[in-house]
Structures are given as C-alpha cells and as structure tokens.
N, C-alpha and C positions, 0 to 999 in steps of 0.2 A: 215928123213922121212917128208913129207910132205902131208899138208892136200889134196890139190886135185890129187895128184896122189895116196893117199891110196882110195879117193872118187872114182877117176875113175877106178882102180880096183875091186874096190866092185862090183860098177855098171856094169863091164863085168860079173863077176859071176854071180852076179843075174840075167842078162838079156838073161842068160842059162834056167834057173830054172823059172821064175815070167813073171808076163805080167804087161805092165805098169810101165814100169820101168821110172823115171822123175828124172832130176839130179835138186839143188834147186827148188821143187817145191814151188811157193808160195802159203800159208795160204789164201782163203780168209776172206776181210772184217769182223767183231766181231764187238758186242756191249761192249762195254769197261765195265760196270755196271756190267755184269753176272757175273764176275769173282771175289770173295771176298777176294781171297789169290792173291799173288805176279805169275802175269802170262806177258808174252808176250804178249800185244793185240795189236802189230804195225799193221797197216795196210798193211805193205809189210811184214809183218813176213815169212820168208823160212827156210826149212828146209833143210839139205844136200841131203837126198834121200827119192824115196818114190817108192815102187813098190807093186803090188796085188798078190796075192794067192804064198804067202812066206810062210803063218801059217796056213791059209784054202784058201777053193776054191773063197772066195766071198771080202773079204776083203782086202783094203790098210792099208800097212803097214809104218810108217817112219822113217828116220833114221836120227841120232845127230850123227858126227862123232868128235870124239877128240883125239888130239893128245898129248901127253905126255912124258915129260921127269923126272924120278924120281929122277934123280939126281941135281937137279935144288935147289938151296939154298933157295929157299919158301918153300921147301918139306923137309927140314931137321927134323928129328927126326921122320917124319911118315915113318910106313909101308908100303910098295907096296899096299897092301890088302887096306890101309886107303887113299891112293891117288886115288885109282880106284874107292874108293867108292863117294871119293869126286866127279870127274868128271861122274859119274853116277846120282849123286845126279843133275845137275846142267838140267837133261830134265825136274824136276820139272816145271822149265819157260814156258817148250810148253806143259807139260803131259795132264794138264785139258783142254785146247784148242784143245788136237787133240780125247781126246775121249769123250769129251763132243760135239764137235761141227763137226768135221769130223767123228766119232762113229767108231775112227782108235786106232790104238795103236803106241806105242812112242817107239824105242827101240836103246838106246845108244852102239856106236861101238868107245869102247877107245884103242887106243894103244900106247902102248911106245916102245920103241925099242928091248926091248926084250919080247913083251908078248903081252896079250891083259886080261879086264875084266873080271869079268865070264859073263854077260849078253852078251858081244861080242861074247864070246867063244860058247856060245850057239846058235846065227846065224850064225856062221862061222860051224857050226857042221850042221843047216840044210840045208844050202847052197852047203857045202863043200863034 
C-alpha cells in the first residue's frame, strides 16, 4: 500500500461528494510566537488533502493521510487499537494551526493493510 495512491483514491471519492477538492494543499504563512505547544509552523507546511462541504455546506476540511504496518518490529507488543491511536495522535502537529488559523478541521485517514482507524472509518462512512 502506498501513500499516494491511497491519496489519490481518496481524492476520486471525495471529488464525487465535496467541492474544492486540493491534493497537498499548502498552509499559509503563521506567526511562529502564537503557537505555545509543539505545532508545525513551516512556512511551506502541506497537508495531503483538503476539500469543502464534506461535514457542512460552508466549511474546508483536511486531511493527514498515514500509512501503516502493524506488524513492523517498532510495534511489538502494542494493540492494533494502540498503533491507531498512536498515528492519530501525530495530527496534533497541524490540529491547532488548521482551526485556529484556517477555522478548518484536521482529520486523520490511517491505514494498514488490513483496516483503517476509527476516525478514518468515520469519513470513509460519509464519503462512502
């Protein structure tokens, strides 16, 4: 499995359903200062995807795409359920930059080979 060809699938489906659909859109420019926790404020910071009225009629939505293998010897001893959560946890880096500063929401699409997160599972359910 690979990341741009799970990207550019996504991006077909959504470009059914959504408007504005953008593959790497980039973040603009940030003041590096606002941000007091551990965030991404590169100046070319991108996201994998980003498209409008996914969740309402008004709103961009973006998207972290990650890919996963459980069975990878860094993952020994965790749970499926604890790896997911790990690479869910890792949109914390863009979370406050996209709804603080774009007034967007962040939404992680993990998969491993056999499955996907629940937050994935959840766009793949309004998409799908």
């Amino acid at each position: 499995m690979r990341h741009k060809s799970v990207r550019d699938s996504e991006v077909q489906i959504m470009r059914k359903i959504c408007k504005d659909v953008q593959i790497e859109p980039t973040l603009p420019p940030i003041n590096k200062n606002k941000f007091k926790r551990k965030v991404n404020t590169a100046d070319n910071a991108q996201l994998d995807i980003s498209a409008r009225r996914l969740w309402n009629s008004c709103n961009k939505t973006f998207f972290v795409i990650r890919i996963t293998h459980p069975t990878s010897q860094s993952y020994y001893g965790k749970s499926l359920a604890e790896i997911y959560q790990q690479h869910e946890k890792e949109k914390d880096k863009y979370n406050q930059r996209v709804t603080d500063i774009e007034k967007s929401s962040l939404n992680p699409l993990v998969f491993t080979s056999g499955g996907m997160a629940p937050e994935c599972t959840q766009s793949q359910q309004k998409t799908g």
